[in-house]
LOFI-682881 format. One record per residue (C-alpha): chain; residue number from 1; residue in one letter; x, y, z. Coordinates in Angstrom, 1 decimal, decimal comma, padded with zeros to 4 digits. Example, Ala and Ser with C-alpha at 12.3 -4.5 7.8 and 13.67 -1.06 7.14 Angstrom:
! residues 2
A	1	a	012,3	-004,5	007,8;
A	2	s	013,7	-001,1	007,1;
! end
This chain:
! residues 250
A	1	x	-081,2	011,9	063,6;
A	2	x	-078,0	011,4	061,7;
A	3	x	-078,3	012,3	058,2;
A	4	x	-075,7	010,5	056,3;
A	5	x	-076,5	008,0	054,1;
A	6	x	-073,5	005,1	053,4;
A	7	x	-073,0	002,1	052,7;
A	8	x	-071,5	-000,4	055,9;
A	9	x	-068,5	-001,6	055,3;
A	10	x	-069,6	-005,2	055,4;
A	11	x	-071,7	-004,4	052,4;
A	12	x	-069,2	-002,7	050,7;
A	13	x	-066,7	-005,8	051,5;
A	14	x	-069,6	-008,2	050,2;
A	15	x	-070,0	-006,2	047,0;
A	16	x	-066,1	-006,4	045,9;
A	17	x	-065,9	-010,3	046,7;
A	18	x	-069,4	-010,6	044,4;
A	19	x	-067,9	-007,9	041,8;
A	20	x	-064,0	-009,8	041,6;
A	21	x	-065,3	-013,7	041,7;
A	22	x	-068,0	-012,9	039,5;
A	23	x	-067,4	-015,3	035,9;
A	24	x	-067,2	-012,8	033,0;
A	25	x	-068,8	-013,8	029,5;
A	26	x	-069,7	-012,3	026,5;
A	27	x	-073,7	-012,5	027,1;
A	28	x	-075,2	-009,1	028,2;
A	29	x	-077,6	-009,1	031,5;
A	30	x	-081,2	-009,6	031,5;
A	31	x	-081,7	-010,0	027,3;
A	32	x	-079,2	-008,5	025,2;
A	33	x	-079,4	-006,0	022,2;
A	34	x	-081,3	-007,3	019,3;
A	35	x	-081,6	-010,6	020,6;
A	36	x	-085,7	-010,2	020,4;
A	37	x	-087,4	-009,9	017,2;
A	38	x	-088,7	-006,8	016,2;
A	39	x	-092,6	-006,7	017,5;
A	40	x	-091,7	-008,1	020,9;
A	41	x	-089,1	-005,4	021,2;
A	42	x	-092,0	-002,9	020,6;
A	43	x	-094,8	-004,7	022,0;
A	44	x	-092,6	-004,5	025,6;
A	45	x	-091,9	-000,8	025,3;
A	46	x	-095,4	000,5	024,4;
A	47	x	-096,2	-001,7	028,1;
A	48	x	-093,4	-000,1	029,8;
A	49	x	-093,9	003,2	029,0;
A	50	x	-097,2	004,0	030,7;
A	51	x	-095,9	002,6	033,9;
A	52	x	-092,8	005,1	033,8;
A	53	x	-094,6	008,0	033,1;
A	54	x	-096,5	007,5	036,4;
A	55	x	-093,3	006,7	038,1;
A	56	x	-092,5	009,9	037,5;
A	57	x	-095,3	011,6	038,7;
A	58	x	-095,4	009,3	042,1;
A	59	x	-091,5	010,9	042,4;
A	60	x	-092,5	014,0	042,1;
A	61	x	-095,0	014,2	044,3;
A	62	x	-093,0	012,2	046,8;
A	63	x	-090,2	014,9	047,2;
A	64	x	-092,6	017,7	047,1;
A	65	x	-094,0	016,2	050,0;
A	66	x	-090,7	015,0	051,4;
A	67	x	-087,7	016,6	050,7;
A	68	x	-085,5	015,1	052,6;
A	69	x	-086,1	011,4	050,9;
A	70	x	-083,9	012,5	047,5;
A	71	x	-080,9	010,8	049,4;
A	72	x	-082,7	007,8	050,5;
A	73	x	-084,0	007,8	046,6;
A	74	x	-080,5	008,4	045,3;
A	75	x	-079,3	005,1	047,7;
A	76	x	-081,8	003,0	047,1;
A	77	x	-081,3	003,4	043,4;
A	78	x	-077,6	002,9	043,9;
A	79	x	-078,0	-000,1	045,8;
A	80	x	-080,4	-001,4	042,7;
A	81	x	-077,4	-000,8	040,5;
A	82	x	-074,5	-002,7	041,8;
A	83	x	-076,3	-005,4	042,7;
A	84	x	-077,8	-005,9	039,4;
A	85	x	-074,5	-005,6	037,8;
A	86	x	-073,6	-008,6	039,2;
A	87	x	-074,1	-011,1	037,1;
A	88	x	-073,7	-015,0	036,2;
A	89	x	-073,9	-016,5	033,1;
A	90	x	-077,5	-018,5	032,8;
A	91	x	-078,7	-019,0	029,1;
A	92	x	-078,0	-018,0	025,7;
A	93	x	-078,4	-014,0	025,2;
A	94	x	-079,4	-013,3	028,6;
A	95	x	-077,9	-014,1	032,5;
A	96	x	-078,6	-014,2	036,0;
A	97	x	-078,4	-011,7	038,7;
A	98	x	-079,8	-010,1	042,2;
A	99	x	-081,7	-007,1	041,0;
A	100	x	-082,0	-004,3	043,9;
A	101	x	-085,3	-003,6	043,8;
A	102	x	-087,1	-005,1	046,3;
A	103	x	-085,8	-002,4	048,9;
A	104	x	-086,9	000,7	046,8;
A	105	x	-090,0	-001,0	046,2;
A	106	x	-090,8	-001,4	049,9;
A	107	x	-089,3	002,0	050,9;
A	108	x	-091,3	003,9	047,9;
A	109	x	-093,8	001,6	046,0;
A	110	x	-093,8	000,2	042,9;
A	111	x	-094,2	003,0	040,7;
A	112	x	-091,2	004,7	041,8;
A	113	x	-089,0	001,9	041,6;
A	114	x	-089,7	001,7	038,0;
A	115	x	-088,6	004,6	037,5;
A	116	x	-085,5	004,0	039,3;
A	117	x	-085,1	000,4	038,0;
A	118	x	-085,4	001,2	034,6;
A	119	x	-082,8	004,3	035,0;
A	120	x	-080,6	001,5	036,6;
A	121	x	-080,8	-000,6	033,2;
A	122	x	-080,3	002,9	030,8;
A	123	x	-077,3	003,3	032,6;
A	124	x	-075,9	000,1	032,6;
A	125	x	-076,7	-000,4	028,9;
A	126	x	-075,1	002,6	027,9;
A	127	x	-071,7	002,7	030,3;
A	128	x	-071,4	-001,3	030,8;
A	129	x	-072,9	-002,7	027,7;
A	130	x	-075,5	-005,0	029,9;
A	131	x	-078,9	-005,5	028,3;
A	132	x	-079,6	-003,0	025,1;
A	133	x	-082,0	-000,3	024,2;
A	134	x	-084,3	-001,8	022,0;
A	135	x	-084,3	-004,9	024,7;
A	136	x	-085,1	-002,0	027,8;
A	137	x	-088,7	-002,1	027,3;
A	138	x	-088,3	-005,8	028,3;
A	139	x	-085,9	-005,8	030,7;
A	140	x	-087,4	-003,2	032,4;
A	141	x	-091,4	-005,0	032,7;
A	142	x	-089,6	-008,0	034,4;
A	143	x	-086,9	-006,0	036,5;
A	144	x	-088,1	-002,8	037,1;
A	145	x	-092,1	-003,1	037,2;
A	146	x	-093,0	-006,9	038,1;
A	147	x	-090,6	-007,5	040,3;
A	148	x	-091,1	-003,7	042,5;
A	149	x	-094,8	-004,8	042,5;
A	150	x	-094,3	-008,1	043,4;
A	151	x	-092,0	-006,9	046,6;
A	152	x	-094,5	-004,4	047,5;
A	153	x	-097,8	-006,7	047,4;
A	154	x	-095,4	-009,4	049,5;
A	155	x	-094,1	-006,7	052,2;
A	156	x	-098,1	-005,1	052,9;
A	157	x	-099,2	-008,4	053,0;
A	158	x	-096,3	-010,5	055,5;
A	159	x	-095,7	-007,0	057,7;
A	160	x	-099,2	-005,9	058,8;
A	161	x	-100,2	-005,3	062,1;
A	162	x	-096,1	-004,2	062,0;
A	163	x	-095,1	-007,6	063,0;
A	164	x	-092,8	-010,2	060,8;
A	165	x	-091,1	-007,1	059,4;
A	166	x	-087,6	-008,1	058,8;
A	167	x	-089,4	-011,8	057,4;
A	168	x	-091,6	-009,7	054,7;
A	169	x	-088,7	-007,3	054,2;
A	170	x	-086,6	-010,5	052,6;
A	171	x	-089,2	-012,5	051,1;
A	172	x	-090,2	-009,0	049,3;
A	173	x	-086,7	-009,1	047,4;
A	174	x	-086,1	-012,6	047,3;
A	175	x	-089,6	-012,9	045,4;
A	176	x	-089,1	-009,6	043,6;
A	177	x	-086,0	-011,4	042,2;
A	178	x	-087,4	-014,6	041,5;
A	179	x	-090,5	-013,1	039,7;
A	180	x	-088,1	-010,8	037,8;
A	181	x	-086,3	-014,4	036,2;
A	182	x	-089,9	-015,8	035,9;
A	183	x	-091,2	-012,8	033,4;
A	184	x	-087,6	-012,8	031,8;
A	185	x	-088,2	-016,9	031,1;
A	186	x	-091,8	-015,5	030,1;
A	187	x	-090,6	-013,0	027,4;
A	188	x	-088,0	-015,4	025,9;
A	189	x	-090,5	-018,2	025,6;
A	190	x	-093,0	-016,1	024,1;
A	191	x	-090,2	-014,9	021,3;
A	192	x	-088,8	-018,3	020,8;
A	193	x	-091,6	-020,9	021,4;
A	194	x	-090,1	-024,7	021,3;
A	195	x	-090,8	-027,2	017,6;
A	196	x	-092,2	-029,5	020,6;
A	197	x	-094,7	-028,4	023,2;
A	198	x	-094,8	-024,4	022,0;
A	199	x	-094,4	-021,8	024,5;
A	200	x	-094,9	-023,8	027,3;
A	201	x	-092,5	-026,0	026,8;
A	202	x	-089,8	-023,5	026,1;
A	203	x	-090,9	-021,7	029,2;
A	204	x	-090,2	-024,5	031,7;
A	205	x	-086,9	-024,7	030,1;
A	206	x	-085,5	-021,2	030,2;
A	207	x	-086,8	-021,2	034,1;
A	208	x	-085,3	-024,2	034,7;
A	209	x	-081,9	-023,5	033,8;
A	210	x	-082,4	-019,9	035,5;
A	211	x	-083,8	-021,9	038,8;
A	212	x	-079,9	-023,1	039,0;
A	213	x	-078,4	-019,6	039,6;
A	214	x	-081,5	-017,3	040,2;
A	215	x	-082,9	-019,4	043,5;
A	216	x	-079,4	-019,0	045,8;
A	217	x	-079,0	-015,5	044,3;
A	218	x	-082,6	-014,7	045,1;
A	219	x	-082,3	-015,9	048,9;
A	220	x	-078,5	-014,3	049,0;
A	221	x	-080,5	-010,7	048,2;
A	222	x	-082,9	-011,3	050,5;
A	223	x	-080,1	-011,2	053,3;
A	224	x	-078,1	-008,7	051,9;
A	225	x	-081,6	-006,4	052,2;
A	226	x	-082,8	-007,2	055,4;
A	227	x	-079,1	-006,4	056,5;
A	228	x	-079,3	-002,7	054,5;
A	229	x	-082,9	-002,4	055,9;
A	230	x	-081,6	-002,8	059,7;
A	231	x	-078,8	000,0	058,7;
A	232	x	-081,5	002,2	058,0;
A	233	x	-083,4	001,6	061,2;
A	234	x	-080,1	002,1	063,1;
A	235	x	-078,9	005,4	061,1;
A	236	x	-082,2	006,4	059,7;
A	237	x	-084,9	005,4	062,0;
A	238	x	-086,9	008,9	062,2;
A	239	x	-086,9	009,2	058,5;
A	240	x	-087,8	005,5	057,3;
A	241	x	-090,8	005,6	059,7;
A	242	x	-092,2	008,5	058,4;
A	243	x	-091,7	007,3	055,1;
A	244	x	-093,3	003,9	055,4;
A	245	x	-095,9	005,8	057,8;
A	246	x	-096,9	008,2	054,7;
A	247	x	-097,0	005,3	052,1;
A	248	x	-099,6	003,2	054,8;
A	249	x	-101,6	006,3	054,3;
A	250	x	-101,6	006,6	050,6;
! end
C-alpha cells in the first residue's frame, strides 16, 4: 500500500484557477466579526462548544485505535481549508463558498469533522481575516457541525448494502454544503428578523440570494470530492476500507 498522501495535480490545477478568478471584496466568509449582536454571538458558542469537546474525544480515540489515519486526518482537514477559502461574494457581512467537509465527515463522522471544521475557521480568522472570533461559534454550527452531520446521515443512508457509493459520496458534500448556507440564512434571519413577515421572511431572503452562488458551488464540491475520494481508493485503498470498515462498526 503506498503511503503518501498528495494532492493530484488536476486538483491542485483546479484549486489555483478557483483561488486566482475568485472576485475579492471586503465582506469576511461565512458572518464576519461583530456583525451579530451580542447574545446570538454567545448563544452560538455555548451550542458549539459541547459538540467540540466530543470531537475531541472521538479523535482521540480514533488514533489510539488507528495510527496510521493522522495523515488522512491532516489531508482531509487541509482539503476542508482551501476549499472553504474560496469564496464569492453573496450578502451583506457574510459570502458564499464550498466548505470541505463532507469528505472528513464521511471518512471520520461528524464529530471529528467539527473539530477539524472549526480548527479550519480559527485558522482562517486569524491568518486570512475570514469570519471572526466572536462570529466562530456560528460559523462553526452551520460549517463545521450541521453540515459534517448532514454528509454523514446522507452517505450511511444512499451507500448501504456498499452500492451507489461514489452517488452518496457527492450528494453527502453537495448537501453538507447546501445545509451549511441554509443554517447560515438561519442564523442571520434569526438576528435580523424583517419589519414585514419577521423571521421568516427574512429567512427566504438571505437563502435566496445564497441559492444564486451556493447551488453551482454546492454541485461543483460534490465533483471535486467524489474525484479526491476515487484518489484515495486508487492510492489508499487498504487504509480507507479499514477506516470506513471500523466506523460501520461503531
Amino acid at each position: 500500500m503506498k503511503r503518501k498522501l498528495f494532492v493530484p495535480m488536476g486538483i491542485v490545477a483546479l484549486v489555483l484557477y478557483l483561488s486566482f478568478n475568485t472576485p475579492q471584496t471586503a465582506h469576511a466568509m461565512h458572518i464576519m466579526e461583530g456583525f451579530l449582536p451580542v447574545g446570538w454571538a454567545v448563544f452560538w458558542w455555548v451550542l458549539f462548544i459541547p459538540f467540540f469537546l466530543l470531537g475531541l474525544r472521538e479523535i482521540q480515540r480514533t488514533t489510539k485505535a488507528n495510527p496510521e489515519t493522522k495523515l488522512l486526518l491532516g489531508l482531509v482537514g487541509a482539503f476542508a481549508f482551501v476549499l472553504s477559502a474560496l469564496k464569492l461574494p453573496s450578502v451583506t457581512g457574510s459570502s458564499s463558498h464550498p466548505t470541505g467537509t463532507g469528505l472528513g465527515a464521511v471518512l471520520f463522522g461528524p464529530l471529528t469533522m467539527g473539530v477539524l471544521g472549526s480548527l479550519v475557521l480559527l485558522f482562517q480568522a486569524l491568518l486570512l481575516a475570514h469570519g471572526g472570533l466572536t462570529t466562530l461559534g456560528a460559523n462553526a454550527i452551520s460549517m463545521a457541525i450541521v453540515g459534517p452531520f448532514v454528509a454523514y446521515g446522507v452517505y450511511r443512508l444512499l451507500s448501504r448494502g456498499g452500492k451507489r457509493q461514489k452517488l452518496a459520496v457527492f450528494a453527502a458534500a453537495a448537501l453538507a454544503d447546501l445545509s451549511t448556507y441554509l443554517v447560515t440564512s438561519l442564523q442571520l434571519a434569526l438576528a435580523f428578523p424583517a419589519e414585514s413577515g419577521g423571521i421568516l421572511a427574512s429567512f427566504v431572503k438571505f437563502a435566496g440570494i445564497f441559492a444564486l452562488t451556493q447551488v453551482p458551488l454546492a454541485i461543483s464540491e460534490g465533483l471535486l470530492t467524489v474525484l479526491v475520494w476515487n484518489w484515495l481508493h486508487t492510492y489508499n485503498r487498504t487504509e480507507l476500507e479499514q477506516l470506513l470498515a471500523a466506523k460501520r462498526g461503531v
